[in-house]
TIMI-266110 format. One record per residue (C-alpha): residue number from 1; x negated, y negated, z. Coordinates in nm, 4 decimals. Layout:
BEGIN
k NUM&x X&y Y&z Z
...
***
This chain:
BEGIN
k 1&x -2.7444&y 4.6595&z -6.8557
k 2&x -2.5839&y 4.5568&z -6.4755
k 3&x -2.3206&y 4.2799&z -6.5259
k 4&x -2.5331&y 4.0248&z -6.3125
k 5&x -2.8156&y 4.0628&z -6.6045
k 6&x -2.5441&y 4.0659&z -6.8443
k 7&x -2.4347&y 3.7502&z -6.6997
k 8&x -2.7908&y 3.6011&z -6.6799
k 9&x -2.8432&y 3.7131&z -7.0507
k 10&x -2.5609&y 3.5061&z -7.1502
k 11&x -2.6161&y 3.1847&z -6.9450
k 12&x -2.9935&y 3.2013&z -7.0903
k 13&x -2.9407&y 3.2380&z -7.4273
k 14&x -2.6675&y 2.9291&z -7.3589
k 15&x -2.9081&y 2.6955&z -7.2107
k 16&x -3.1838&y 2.7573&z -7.4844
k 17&x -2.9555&y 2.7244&z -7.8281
k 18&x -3.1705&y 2.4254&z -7.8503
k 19&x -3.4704&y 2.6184&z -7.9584
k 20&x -3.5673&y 2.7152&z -8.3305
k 21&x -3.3586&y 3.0329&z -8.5112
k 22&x -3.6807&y 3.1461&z -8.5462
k 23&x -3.7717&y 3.1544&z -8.1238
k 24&x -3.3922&y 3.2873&z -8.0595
k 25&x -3.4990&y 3.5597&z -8.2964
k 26&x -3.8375&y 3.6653&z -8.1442
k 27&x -3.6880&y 3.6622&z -7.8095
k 28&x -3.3887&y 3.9040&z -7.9147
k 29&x -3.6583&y 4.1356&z -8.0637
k 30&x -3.9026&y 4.0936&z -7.7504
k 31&x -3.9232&y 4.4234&z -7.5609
k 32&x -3.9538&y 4.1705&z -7.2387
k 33&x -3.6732&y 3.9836&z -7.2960
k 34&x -3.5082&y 4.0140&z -6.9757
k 35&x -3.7957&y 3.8931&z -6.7898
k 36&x -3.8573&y 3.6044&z -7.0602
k 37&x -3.4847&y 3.5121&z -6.9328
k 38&x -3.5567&y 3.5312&z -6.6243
k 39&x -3.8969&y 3.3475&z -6.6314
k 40&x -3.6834&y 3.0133&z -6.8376
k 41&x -3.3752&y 3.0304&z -6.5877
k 42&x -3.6343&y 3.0466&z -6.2596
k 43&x -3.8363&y 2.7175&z -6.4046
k 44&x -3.5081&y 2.5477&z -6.4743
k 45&x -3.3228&y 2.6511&z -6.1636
k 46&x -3.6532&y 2.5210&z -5.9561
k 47&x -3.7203&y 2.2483&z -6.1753
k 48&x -4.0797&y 2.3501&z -6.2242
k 49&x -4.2867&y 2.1177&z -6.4251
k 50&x -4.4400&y 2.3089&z -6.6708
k 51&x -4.5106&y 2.6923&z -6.6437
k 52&x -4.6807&y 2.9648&z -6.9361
k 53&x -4.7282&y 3.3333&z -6.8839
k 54&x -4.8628&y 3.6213&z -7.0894
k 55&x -4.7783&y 3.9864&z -7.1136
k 56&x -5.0916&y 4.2234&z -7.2326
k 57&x -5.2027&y 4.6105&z -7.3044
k 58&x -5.6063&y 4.6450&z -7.4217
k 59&x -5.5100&y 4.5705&z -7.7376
k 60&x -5.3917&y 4.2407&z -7.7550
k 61&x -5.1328&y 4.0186&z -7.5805
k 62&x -4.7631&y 4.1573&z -7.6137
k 63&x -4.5513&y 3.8529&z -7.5557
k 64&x -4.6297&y 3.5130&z -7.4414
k 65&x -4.3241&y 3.2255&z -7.3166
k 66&x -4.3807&y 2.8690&z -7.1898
k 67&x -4.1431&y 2.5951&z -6.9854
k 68&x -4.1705&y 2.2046&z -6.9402
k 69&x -4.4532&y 1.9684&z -6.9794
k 70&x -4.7981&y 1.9430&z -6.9268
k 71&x -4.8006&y 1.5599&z -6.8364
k 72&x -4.5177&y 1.4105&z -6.6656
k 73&x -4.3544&y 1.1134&z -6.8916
k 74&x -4.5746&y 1.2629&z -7.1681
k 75&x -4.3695&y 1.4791&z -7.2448
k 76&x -4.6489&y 1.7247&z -7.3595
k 77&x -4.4985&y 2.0452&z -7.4004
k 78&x -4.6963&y 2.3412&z -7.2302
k 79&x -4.8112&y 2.6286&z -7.4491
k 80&x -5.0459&y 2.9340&z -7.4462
k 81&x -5.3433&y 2.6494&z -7.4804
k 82&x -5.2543&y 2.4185&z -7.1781
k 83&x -5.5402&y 2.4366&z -6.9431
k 84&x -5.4501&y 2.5365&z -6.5514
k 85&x -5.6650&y 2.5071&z -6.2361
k 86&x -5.6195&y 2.9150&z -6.1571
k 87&x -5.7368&y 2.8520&z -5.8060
k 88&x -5.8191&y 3.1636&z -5.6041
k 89&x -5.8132&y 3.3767&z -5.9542
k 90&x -6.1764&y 3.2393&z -5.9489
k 91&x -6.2603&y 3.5076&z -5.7369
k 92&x -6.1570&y 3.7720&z -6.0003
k 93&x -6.4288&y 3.5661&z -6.1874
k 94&x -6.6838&y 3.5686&z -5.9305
k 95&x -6.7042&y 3.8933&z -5.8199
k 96&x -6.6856&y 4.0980&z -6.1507
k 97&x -6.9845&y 3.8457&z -6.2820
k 98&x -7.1429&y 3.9782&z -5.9484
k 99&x -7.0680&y 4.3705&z -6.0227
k 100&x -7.2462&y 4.3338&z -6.3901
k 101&x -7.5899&y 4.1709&z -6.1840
k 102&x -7.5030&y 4.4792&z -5.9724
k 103&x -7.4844&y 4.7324&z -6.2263
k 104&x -7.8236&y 4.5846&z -6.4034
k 105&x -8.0042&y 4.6019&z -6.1003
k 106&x -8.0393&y 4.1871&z -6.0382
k 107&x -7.8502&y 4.1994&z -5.7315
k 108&x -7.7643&y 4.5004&z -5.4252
k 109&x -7.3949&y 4.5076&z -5.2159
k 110&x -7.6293&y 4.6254&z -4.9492
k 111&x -7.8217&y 4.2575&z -4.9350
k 112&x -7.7939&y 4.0761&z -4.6853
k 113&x -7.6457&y 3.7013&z -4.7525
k 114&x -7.9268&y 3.5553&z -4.5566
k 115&x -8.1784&y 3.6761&z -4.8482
k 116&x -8.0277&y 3.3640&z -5.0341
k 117&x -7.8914&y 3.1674&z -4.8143
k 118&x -8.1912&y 3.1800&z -4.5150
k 119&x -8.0750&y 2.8894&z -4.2815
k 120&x -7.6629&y 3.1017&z -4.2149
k 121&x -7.6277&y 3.1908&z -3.9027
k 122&x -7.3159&y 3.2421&z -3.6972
k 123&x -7.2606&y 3.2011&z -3.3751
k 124&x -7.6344&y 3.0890&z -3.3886
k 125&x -7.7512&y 3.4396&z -3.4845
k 126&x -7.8325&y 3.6537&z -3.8236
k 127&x -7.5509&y 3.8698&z -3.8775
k 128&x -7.5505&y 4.2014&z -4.0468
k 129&x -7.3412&y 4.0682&z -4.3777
k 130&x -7.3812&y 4.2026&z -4.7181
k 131&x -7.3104&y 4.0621&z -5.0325
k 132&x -7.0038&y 4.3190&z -5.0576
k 133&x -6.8479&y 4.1923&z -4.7229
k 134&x -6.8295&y 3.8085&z -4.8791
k 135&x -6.6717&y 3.9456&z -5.2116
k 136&x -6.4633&y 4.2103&z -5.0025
k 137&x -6.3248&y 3.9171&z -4.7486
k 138&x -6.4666&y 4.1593&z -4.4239
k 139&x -6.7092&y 3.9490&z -4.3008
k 140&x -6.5389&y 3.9189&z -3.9909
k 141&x -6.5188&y 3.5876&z -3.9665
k 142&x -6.2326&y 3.4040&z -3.8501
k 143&x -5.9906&y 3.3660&z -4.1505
k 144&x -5.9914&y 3.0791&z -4.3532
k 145&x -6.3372&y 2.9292&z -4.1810
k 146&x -6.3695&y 2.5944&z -4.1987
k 147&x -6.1257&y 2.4953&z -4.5203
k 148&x -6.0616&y 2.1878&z -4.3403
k 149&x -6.3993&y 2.0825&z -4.4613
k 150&x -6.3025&y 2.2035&z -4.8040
k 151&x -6.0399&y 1.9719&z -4.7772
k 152&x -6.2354&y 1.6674&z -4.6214
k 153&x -6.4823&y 1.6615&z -4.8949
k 154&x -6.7808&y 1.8738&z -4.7455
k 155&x -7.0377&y 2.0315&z -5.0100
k 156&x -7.0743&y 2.3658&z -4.9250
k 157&x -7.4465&y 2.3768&z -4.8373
k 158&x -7.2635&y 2.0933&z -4.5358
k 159&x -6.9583&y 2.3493&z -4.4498
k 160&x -7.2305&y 2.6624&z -4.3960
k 161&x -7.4587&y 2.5143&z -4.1481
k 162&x -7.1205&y 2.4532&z -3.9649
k 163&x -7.1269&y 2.8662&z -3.9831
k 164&x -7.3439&y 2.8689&z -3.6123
k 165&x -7.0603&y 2.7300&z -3.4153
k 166&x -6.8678&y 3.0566&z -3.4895
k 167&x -6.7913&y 3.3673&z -3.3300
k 168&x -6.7185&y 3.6814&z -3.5336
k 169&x -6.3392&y 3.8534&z -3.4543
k 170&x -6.5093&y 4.2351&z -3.5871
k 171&x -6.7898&y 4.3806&z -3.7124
k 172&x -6.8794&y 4.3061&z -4.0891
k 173&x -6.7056&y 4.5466&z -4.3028
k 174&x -6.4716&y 4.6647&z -4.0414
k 175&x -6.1737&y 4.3748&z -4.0982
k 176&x -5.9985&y 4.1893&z -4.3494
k 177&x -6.0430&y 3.8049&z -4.2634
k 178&x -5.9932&y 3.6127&z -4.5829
k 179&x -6.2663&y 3.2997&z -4.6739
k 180&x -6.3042&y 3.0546&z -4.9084
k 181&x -6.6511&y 2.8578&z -4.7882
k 182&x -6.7732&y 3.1995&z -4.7063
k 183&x -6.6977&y 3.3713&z -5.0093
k 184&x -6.8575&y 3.1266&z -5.2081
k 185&x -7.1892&y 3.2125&z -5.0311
k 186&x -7.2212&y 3.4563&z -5.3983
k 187&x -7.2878&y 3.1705&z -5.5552
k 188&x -7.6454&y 3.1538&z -5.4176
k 189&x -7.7054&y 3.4733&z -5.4888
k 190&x -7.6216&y 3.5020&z -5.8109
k 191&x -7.8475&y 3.1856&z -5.9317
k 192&x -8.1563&y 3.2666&z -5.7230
k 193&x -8.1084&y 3.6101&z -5.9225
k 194&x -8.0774&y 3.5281&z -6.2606
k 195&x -8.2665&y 3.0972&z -6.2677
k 196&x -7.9191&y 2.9943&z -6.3794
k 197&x -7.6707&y 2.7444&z -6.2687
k 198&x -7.3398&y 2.9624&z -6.1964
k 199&x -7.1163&y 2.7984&z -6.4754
k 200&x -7.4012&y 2.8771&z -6.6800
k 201&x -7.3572&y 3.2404&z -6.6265
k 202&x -7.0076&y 3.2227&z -6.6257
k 203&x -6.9840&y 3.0707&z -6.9363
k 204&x -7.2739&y 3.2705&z -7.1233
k 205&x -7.1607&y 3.6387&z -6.9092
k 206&x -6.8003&y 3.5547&z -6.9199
k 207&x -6.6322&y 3.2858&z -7.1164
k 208&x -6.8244&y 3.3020&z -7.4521
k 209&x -6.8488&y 3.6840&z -7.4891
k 210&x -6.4675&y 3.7205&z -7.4312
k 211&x -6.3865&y 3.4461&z -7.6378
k 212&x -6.1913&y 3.2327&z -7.3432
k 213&x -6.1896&y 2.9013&z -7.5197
k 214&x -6.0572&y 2.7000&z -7.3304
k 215&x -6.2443&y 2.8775&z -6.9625
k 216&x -6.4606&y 2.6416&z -6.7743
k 217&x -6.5897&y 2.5877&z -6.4221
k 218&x -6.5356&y 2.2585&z -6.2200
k 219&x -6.3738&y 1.8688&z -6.2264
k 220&x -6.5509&y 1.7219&z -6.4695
k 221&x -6.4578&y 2.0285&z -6.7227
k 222&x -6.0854&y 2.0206&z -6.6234
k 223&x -6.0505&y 1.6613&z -6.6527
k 224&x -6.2627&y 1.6612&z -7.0383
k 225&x -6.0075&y 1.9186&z -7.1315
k 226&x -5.7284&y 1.6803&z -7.3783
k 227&x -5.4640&y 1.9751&z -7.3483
k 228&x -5.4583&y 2.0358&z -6.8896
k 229&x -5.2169&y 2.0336&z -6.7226
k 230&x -5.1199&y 1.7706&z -6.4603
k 231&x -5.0589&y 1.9045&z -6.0900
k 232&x -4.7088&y 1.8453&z -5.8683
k 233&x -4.6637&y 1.8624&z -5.5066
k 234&x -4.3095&y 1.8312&z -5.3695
k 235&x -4.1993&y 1.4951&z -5.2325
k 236&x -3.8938&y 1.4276&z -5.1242
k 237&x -3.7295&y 1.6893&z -5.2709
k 238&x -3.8527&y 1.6946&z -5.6138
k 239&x -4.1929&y 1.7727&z -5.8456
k 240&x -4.4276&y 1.4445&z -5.8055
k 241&x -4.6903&y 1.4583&z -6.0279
k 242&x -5.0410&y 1.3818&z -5.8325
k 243&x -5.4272&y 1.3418&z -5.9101
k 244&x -5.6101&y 1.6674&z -5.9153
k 245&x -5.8260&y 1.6998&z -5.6360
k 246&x -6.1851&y 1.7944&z -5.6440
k 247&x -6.2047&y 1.9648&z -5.2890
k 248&x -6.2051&y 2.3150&z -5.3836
k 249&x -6.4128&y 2.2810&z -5.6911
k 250&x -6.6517&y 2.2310&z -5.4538
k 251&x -6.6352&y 2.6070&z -5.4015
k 252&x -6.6844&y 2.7013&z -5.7139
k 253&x -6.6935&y 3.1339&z -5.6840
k 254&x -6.3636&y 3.0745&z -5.4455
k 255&x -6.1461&y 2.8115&z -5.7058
k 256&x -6.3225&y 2.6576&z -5.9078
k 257&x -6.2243&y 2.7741&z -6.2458
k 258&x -6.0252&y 2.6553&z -6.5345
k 259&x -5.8198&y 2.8560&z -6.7598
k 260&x -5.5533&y 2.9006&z -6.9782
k 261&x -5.2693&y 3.1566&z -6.9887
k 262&x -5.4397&y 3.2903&z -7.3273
k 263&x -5.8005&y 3.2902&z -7.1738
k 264&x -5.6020&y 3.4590&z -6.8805
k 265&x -5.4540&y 3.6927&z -7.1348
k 266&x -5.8024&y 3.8305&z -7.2690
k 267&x -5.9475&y 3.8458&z -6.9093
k 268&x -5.6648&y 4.0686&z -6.8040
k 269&x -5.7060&y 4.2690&z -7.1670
k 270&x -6.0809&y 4.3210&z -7.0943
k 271&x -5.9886&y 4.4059&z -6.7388
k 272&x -5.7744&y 4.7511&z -6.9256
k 273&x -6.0615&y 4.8163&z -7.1198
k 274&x -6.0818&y 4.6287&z -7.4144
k 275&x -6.3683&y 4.5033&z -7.4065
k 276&x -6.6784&y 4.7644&z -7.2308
k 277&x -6.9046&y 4.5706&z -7.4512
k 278&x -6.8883&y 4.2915&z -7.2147
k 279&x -6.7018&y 4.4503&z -6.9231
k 280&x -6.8616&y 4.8128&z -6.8574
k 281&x -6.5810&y 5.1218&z -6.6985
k 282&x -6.8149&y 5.1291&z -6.4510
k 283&x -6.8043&y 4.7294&z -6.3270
k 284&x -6.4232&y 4.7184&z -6.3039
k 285&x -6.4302&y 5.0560&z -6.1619
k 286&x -6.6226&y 4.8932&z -5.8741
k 287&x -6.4616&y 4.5518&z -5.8229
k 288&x -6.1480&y 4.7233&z -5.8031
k 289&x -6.2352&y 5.0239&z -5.5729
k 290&x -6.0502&y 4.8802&z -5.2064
k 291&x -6.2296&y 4.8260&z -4.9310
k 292&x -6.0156&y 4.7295&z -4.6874
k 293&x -5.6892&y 4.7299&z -4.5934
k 294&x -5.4874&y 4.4217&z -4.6007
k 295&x -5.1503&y 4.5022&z -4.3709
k 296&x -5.0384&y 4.0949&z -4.3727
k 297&x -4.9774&y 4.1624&z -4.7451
k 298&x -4.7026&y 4.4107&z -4.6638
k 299&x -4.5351&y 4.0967&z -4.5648
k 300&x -4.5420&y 3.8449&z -4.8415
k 301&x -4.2401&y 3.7802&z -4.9727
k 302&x -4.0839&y 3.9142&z -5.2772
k 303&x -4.3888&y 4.1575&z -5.2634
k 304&x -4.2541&y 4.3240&z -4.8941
k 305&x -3.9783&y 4.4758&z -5.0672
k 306&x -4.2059&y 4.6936&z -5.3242
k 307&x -4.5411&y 4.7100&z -5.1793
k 308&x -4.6209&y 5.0288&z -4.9338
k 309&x -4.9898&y 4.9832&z -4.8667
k 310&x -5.2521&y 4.7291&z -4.9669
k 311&x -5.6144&y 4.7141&z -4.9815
k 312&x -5.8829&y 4.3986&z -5.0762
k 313&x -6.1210&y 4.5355&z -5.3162
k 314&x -6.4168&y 4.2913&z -5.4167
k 315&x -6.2460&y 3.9596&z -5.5639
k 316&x -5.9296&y 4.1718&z -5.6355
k 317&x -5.6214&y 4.2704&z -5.4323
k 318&x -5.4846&y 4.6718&z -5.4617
k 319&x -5.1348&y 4.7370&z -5.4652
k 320&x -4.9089&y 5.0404&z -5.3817
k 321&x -4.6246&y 4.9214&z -5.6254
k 322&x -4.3599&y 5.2069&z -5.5799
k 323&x -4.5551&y 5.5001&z -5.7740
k 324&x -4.7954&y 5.2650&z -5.9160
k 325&x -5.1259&y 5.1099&z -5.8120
k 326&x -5.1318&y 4.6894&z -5.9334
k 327&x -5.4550&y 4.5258&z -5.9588
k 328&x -5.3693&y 4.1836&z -5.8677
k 329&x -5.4493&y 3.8132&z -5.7228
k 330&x -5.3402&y 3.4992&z -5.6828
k 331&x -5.4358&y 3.1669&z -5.6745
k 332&x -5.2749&y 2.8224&z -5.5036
k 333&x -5.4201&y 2.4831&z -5.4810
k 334&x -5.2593&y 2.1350&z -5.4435
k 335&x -4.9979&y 2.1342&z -5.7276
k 336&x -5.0854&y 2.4321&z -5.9380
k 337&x -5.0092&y 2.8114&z -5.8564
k 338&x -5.1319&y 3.1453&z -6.0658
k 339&x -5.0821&y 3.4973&z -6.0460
k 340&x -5.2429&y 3.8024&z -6.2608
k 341&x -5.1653&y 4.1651&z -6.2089
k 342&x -5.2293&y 4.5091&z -6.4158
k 343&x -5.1705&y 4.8248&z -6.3995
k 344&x -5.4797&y 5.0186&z -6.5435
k 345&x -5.2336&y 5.3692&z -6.5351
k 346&x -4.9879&y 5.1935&z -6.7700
k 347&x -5.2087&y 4.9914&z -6.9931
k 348&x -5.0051&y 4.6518&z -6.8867
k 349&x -5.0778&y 4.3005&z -6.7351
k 350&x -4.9235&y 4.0153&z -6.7017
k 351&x -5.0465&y 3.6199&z -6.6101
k 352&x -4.8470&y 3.3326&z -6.4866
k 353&x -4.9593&y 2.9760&z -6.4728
k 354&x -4.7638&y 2.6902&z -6.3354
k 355&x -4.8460&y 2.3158&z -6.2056
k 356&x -4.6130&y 2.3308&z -5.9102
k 357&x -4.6729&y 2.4709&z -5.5858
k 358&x -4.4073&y 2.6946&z -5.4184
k 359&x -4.2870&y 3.0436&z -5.4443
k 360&x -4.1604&y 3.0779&z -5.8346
k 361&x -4.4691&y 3.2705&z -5.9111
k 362&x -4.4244&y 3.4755&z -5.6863
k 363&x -4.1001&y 3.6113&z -5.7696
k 364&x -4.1916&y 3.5863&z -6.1096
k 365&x -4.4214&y 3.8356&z -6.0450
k 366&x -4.2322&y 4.0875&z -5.8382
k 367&x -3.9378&y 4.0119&z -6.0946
k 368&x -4.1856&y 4.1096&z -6.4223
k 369&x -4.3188&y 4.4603&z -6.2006
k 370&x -3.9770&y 4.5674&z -6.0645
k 371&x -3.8363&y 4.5672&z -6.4134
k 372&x -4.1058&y 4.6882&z -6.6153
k 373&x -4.1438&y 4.9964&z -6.3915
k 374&x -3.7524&y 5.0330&z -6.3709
k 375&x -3.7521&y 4.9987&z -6.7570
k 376&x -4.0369&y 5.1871&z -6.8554
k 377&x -3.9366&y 5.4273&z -7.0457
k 378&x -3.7733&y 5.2167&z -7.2728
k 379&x -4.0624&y 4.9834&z -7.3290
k 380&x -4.2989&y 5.2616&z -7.4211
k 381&x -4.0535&y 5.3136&z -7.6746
k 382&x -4.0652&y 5.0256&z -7.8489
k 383&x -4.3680&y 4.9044&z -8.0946
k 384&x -4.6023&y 4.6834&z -7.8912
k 385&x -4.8365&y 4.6398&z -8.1445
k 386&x -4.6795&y 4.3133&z -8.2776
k 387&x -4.6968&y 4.0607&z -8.0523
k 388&x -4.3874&y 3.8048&z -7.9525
k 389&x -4.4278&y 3.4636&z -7.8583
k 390&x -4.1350&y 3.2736&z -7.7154
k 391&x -4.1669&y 2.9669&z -7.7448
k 392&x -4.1811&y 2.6978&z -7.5490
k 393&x -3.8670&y 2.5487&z -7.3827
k 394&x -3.8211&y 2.2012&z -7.2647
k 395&x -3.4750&y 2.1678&z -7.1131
k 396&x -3.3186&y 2.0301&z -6.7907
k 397&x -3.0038&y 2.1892&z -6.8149
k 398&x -2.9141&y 2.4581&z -6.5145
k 399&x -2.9335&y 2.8315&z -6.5421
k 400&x -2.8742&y 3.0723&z -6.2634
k 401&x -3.1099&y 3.3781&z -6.2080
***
């Protein structure tokens, strides 16, 4: 092991004596421990509030670690339970529950939007979009239409009619422009299809069959949950907790889903396979096929330095991680951030959840990828079939990473 992670190892273990014998031993056993130290010396250094993540292959969850507090003076520690707004991880949601209708014959990526949504127009005309242009974010439509609206309060059946006033960038199918009020237009389609509300079908598709306990869609369903998490936004230099916001719940297919790193956990272990029952080969075979190509990502930070290409599939990002492909998305609304990622090649996933905004997650992510691929070898060596949980670890003292 380099010195630096030597070092790191050292300070970690340090700043976390105050844990259980019992947690210090699970972590020296964990075949993940350097990113577990590296995941409790991030949250310190940045102060997060409260963060969880879990580590997966398609048969059960590998390793799971927690930081800080759900509430702020409630000292409510986070765990694998604590329910997170996942934010633009809906879409994961949305457009695999599409792909089943797909794959059953209820719905066509060939139909237009206009077949459920007759009164969208843009730019005063019909245009020629499909279903598989809103889930694939190629509309062509300016990017990020009308969020402002999002933001201001506007139902979504208000934000589309504002649609007309717009005037495409590129053909549909033939650019990436990402959407939120657009995207959600599958949300139409998908109850005129089946007669049910879409957190009815989520729940009875989705949730229920994949046993995501604590999964829901919308406010109301975050708010009833006793164990959520509260969201921070920065203020004058530090983590102010804040009312959650019902804006972009108003989009429900785009972010409007509720989750916690464990439901997160068995979405990610049905996305490797685990469970075809529910989630056929052939469905994540299709939400995950790219569509097209996504050049801005080669630019994110943290990611630039290991990404070489990168597609949007439908609801899904792909990834050219080194050798590797990642499956992977993210999510960000006002004071909570997410990020899930797999590789279906090496039968791995991970899923971060955090109620602070900023880029931790981020380099969480890249940190977790970077060293599982550098370290691979040694991981496969090691018996995953027990799985490690961390812990959770409420301290304020400072760690380096």
């Amino acid at each position: 092991m380099p010195a630096e992670k030597s070092a790191l190892r050292d300070v970690a273990l340090a700043c976390f004596a105050v844990l259980a014998s019992t947690t210090a031993m699970a972590q020296q056993s964990a075949p993940f421990k350097d990113f577990e130290q590296f995941f409790q010396a991030a949250a310190v250094e940045d102060k997060i509030p409260g963060a969880a993540y879990a580590i997966v292959n398609h048969s059960g969850i590998l390793q799971t670690g927690s930081y800080g507090y759900a509430l702020s003076g409630q000292r409510q520690p986070v765990d694998e339970n604590t329910v997170f707004r996942v934010a633009s991880v809906s879409k994961t949601f949305a457009s695999t529950l599409a792909a089943l209708l797909v794959a059953e014959g209820k719905l066509s990526w060939s139909e237009p939007v206009t077949r459920y949504a007759p009164s969208f127009r843009i730019n005063g005309q019909t245009q020629n979009i499909h279903l598989e242009h809103v889930l694939g974010q190629s509309t062509g439509l300016p990017a990020y239409a009308y969020d402002n609206f999002i933001e201001e309060g506007f139902d979504l059946p208000d934000i589309l009619k504002k649609f007309s006033d717009l005037k495409p960038i590129c053909r549909p199918g033939q650019c990436y422009t990402y959407q939120n009020s657009a995207f959600s237009l599958i949300q139409p389609a998908l109850e005129n299809a089946t007669r049910h509300r879409y957190d009815e079908l989520m729940e009875s598709r989705i949730f229920q069959p994949l046993m995501m306990e604590h999964a829901s869609v919308g406010y109301d369903n975050f708010l009833a949950e006793e164990q959520h998490a509260q969201p921070h936004v920065r203020r004058r230099g530090r983590w102010t907790g804040v009312e959650v916001q019902p804006n972009y719940y108003r989009v429900a297919p785009a972010a409007g889903i509720n989750a916690s790193v464990d439901d997160l956990a068995k979405w990610l272990m049905a996305h490797l396979g685990a469970r075809p029952d529910v989630l056929p080969q052939t469905v994540l075979d299709d939400v995950t096929r790219p569509r097209v190509r996504t050049k801005r990502d080669l630019k994110r930070k943290h990611w630039r330095d290991h990404i070489s290409d990168a597609h949007y599939a439908l609801g899904w990002r792909v990834y050219q991680f080194g050798d590797a492909e990642l499956i992977y998305h993210g999510g960000w609304v006002a004071g909570f951030r997410t990020d899930i990622a797999y590789s279906k090649e090496h039968d791995i996933g991970i899923a971060i959840v955090m109620n602070a905004e900023g880029g931790t997650v981020t380099e969480l992510s890249t940190f977790f990828w970077e060293d599982f691929f550098k370290n691979q070898q040694q991981v496969t060596q090691i018996d995953l079939t027990q799985p490690t949980r961390s812990g959770s670890t409420n301290t304020s003292t400072k760690a380096a990473r």
